[in-house]
C-alpha positions in Angstrom: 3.0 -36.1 12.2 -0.3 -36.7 10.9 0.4 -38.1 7.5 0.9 -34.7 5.7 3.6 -33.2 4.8 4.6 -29.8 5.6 6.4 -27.4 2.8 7.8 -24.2 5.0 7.2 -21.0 3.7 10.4 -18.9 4.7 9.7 -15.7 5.4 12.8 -14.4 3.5 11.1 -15.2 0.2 7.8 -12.9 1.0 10.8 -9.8 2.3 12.5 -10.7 -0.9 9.7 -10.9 -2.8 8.6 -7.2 -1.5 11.9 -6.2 -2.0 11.8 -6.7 -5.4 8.4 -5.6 -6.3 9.3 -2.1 -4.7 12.6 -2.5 -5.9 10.8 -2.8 -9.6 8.3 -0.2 -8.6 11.2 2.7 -8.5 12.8 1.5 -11.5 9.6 1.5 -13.4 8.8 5.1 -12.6 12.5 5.7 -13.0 14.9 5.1 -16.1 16.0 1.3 -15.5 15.0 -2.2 -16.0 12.2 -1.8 -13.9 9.0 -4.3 -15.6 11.1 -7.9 -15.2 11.9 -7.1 -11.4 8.7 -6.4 -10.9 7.4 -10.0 -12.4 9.9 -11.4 -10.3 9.1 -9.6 -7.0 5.6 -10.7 -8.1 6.1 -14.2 -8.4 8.2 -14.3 -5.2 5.4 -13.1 -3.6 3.1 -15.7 -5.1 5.1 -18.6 -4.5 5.2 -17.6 -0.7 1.5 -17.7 -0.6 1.2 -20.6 -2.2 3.3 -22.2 -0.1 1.4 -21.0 3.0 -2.1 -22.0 1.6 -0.4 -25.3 1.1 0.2 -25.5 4.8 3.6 -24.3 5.4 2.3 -21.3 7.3 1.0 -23.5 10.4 1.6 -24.0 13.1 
């Protein structure tokens, strides 16, 4: 280890994240609680990239 320490970024929370931003997408377009999955789907998705920009990505 070289002093750092390393946050993993899972790669089920950028599918999940996806997931829910399509997810939300539809639901938008169709009749249904579409905006909040979309913000969460969104979120997810940030959250995984921070994580990777924070060094979980490397390897």
């Amino acid at each position: 280890m070289n002093g750092r320490s390393r946050i993993p970024a899972p790669r089920w929370l950028l599918g999940s994240g996806a997931a829910f931003v399509g997810a939300g997408a539809v639901m938008y377009v169709l009749p249904g609680p579409g905006l909040p999955l979309l913000g969460v789907g969104v979120l997810l998705l940030l959250v995984a990239a921070l994580l990777r920009l924070l060094g979980g990505g490397r390897r």
